[in-house]
Every structure is written in structure tokens, then in C-alpha cells.
mmCIF file of the N, C-alpha and C atoms, coordinates in Angstrom:
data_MODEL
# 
_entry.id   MODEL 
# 
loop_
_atom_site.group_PDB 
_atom_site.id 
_atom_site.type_symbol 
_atom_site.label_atom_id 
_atom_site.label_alt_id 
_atom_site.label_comp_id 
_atom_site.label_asym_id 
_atom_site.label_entity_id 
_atom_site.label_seq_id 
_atom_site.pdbx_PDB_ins_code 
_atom_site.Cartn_x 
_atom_site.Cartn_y 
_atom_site.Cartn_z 
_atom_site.occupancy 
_atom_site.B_iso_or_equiv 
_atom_site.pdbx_formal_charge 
_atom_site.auth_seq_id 
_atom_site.auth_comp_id 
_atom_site.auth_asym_id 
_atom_site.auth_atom_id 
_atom_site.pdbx_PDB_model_num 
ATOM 1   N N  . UNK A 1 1  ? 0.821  -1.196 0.000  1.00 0.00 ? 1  UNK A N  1 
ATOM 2   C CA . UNK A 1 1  ? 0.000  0.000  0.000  1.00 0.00 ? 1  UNK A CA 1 
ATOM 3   C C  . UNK A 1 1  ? 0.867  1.263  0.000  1.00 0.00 ? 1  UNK A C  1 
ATOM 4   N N  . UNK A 1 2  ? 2.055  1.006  0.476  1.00 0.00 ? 2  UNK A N  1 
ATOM 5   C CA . UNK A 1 2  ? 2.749  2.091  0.750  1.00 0.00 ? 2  UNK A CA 1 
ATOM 6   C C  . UNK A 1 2  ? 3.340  2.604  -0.824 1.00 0.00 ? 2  UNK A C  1 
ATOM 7   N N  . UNK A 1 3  ? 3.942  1.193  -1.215 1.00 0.00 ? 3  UNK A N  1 
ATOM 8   C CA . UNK A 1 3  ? 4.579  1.593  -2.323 1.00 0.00 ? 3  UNK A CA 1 
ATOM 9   C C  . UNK A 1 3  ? 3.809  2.285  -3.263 1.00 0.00 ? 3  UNK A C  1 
ATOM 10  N N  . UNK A 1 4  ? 2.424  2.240  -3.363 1.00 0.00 ? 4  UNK A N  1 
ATOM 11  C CA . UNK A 1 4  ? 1.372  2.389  -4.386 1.00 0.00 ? 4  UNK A CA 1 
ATOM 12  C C  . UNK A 1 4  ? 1.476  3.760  -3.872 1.00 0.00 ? 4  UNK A C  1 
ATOM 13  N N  . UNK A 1 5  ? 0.890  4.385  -2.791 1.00 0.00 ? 5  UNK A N  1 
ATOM 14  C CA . UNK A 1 5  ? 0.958  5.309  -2.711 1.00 0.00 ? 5  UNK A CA 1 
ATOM 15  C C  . UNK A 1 5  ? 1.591  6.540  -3.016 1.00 0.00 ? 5  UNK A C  1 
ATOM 16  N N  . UNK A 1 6  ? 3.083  6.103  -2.822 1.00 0.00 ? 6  UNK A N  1 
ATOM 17  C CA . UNK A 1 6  ? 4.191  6.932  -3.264 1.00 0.00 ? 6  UNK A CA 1 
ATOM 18  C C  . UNK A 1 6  ? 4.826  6.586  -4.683 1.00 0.00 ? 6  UNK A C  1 
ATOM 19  N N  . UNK A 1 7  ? 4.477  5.622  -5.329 1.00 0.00 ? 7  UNK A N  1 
ATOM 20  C CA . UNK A 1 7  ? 4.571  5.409  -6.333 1.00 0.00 ? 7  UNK A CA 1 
ATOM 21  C C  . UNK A 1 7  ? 5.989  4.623  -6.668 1.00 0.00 ? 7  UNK A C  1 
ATOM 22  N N  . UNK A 1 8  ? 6.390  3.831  -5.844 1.00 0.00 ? 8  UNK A N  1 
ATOM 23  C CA . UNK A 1 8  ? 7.054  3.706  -5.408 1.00 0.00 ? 8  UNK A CA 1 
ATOM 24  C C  . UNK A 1 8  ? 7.593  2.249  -6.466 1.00 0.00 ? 8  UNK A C  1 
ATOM 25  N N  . UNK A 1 9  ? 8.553  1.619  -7.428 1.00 0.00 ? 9  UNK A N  1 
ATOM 26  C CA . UNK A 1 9  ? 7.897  0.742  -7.997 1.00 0.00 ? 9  UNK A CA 1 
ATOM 27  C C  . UNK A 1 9  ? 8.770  -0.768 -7.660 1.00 0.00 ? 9  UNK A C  1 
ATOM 28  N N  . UNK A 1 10 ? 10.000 -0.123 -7.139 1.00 0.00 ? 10 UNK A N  1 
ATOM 29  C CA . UNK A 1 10 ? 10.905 -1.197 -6.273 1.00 0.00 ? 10 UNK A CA 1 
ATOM 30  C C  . UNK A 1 10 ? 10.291 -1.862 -4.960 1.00 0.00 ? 10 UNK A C  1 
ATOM 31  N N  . UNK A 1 11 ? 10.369 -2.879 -4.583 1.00 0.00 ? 11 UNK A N  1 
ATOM 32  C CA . UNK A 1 11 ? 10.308 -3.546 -3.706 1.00 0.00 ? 11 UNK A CA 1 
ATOM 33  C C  . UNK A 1 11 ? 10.758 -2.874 -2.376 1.00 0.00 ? 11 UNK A C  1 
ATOM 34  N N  . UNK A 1 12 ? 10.485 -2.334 -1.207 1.00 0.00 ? 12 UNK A N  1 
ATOM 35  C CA . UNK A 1 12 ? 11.149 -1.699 -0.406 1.00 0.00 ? 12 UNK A CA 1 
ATOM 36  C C  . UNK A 1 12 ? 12.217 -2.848 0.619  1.00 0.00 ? 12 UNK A C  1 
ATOM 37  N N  . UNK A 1 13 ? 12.909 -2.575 0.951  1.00 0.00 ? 13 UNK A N  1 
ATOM 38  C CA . UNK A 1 13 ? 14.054 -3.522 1.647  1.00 0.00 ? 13 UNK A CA 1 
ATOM 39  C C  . UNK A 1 13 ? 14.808 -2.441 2.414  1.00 0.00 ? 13 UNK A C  1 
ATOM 40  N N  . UNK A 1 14 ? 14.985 -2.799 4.004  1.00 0.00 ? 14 UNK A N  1 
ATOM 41  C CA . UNK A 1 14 ? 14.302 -3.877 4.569  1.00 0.00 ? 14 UNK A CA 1 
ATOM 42  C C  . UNK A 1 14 ? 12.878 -3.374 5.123  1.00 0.00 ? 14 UNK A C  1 
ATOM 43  N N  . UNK A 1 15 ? 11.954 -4.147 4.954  1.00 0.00 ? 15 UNK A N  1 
ATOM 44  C CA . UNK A 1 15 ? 10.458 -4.584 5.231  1.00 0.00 ? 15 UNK A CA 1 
ATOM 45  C C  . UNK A 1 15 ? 10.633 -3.715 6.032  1.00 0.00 ? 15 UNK A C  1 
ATOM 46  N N  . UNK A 1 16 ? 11.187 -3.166 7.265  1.00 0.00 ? 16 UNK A N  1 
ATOM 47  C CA . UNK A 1 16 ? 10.954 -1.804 8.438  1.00 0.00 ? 16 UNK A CA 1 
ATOM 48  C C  . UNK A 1 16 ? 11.065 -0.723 7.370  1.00 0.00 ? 16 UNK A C  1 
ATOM 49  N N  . UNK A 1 17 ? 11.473 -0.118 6.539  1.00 0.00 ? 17 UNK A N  1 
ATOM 50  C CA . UNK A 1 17 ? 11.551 1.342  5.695  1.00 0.00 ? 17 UNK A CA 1 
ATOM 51  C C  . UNK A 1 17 ? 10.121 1.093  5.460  1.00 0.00 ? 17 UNK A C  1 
ATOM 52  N N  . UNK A 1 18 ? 8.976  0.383  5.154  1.00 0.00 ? 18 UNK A N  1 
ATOM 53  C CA . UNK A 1 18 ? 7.974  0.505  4.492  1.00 0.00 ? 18 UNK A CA 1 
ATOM 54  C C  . UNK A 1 18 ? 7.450  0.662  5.717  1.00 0.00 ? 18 UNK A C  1 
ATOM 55  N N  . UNK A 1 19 ? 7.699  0.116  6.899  1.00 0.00 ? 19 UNK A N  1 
ATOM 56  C CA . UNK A 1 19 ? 6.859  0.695  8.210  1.00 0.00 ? 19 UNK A CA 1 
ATOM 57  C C  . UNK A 1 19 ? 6.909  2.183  8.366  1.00 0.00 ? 19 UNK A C  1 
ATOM 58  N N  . UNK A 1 20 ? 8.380  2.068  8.637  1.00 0.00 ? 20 UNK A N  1 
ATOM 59  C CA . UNK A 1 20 ? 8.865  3.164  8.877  1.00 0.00 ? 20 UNK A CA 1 
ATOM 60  C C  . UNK A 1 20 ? 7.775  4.716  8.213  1.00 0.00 ? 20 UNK A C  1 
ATOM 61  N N  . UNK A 1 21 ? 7.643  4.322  6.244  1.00 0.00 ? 21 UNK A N  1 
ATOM 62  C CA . UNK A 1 21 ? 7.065  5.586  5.629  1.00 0.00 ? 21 UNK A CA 1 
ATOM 63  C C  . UNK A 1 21 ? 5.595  5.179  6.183  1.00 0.00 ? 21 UNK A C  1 
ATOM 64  N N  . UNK A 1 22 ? 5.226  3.809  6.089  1.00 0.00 ? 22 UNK A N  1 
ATOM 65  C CA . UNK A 1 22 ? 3.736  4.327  6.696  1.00 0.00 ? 22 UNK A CA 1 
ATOM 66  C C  . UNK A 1 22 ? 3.247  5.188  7.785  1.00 0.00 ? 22 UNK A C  1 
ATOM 67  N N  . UNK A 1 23 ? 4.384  4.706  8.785  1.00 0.00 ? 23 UNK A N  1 
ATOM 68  C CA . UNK A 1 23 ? 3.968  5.617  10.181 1.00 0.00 ? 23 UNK A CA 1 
ATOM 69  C C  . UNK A 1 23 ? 3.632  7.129  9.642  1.00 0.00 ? 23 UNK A C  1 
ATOM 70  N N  . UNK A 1 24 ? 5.084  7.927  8.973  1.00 0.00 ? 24 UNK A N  1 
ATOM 71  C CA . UNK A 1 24 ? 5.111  8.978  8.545  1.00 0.00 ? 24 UNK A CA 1 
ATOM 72  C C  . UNK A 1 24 ? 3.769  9.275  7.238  1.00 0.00 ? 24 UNK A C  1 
ATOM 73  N N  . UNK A 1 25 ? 2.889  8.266  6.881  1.00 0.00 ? 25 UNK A N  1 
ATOM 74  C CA . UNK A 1 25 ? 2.020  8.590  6.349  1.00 0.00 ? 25 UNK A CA 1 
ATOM 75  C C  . UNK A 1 25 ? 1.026  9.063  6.910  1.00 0.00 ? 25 UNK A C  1 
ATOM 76  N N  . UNK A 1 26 ? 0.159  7.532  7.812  1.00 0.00 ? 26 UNK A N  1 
ATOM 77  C CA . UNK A 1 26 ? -0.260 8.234  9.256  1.00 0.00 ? 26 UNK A CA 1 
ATOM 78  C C  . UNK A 1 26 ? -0.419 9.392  9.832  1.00 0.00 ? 26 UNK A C  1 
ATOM 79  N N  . UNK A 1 27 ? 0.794  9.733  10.052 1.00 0.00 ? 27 UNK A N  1 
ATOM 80  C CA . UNK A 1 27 ? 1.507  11.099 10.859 1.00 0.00 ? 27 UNK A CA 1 
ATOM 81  C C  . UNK A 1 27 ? 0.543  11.987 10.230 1.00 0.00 ? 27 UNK A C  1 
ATOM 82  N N  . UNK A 1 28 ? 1.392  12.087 9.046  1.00 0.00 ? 28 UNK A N  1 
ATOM 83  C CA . UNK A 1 28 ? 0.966  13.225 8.212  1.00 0.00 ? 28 UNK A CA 1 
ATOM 84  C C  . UNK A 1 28 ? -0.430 13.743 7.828  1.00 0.00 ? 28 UNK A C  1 
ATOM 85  N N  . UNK A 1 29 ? -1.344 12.532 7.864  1.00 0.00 ? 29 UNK A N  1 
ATOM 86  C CA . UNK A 1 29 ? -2.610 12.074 7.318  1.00 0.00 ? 29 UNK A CA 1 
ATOM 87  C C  . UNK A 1 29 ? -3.482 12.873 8.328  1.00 0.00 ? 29 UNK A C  1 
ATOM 88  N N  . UNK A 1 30 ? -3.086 12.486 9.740  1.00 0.00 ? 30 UNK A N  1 
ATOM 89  C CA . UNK A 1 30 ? -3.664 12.462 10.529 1.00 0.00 ? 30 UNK A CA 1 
ATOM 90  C C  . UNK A 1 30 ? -3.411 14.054 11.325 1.00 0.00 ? 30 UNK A C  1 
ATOM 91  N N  . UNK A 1 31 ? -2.622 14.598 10.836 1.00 0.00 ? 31 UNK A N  1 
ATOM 92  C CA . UNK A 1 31 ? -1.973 16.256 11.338 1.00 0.00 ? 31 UNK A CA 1 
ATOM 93  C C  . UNK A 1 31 ? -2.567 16.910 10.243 1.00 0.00 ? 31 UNK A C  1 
ATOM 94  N N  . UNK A 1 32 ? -2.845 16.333 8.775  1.00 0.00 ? 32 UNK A N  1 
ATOM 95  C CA . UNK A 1 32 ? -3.724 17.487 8.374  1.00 0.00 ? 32 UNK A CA 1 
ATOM 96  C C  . UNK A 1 32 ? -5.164 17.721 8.458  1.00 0.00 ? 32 UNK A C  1 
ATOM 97  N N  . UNK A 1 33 ? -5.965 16.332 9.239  1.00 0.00 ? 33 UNK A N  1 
ATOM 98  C CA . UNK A 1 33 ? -6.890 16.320 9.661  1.00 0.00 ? 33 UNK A CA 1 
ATOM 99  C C  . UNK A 1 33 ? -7.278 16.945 11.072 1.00 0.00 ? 33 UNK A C  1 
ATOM 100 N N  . UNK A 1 34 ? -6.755 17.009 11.887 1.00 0.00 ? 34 UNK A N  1 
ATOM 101 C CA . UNK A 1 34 ? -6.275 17.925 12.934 1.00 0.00 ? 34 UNK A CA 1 
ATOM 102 C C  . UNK A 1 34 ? -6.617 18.914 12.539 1.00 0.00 ? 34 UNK A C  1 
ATOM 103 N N  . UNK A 1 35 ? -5.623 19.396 12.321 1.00 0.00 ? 35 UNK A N  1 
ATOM 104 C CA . UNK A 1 35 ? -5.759 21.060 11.035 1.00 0.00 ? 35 UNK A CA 1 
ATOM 105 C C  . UNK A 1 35 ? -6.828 22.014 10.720 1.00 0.00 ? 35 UNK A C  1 
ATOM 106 N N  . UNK A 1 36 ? -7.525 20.989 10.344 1.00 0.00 ? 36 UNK A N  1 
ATOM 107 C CA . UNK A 1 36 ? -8.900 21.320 9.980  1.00 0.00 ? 36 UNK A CA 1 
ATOM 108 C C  . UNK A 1 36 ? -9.759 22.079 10.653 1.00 0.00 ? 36 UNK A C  1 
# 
């Protein structure tokens, strides 16, 4: 999901970087809903 998102078209390695950007998706997702 992540990769799709960002368009991302490599395989991410290691499996934690794709955690890693989700959190920071999350994050982000969720601070501009805040915002509001």
C-alpha cells in the first residue's frame, strides 16, 4: 500500500523502511486532519 501510494515501484528492503514511511504517512494524514 505504501509503495502504491508513493509510487514507489521497487520492492522496499528492509520490510521496516515501508513501516517506517507508513507511520510517517499516518503522521501526516492524521496532522492534516487535525488542522482542519
Amino acid at each position: 500500500m505504501v509503495q502504491l501510494l508513493l509510487g514507489i515501484e521497487k520492492k522496499l528492503e528492509p520490510v521496516d523502511a515501508a513501516d517506517a514511511l507508513a507511520v510517517a504517512l499516518c503522521y501526516s494524514a492524521n496532522r492534516s486532519m487535525v488542522a482542519r
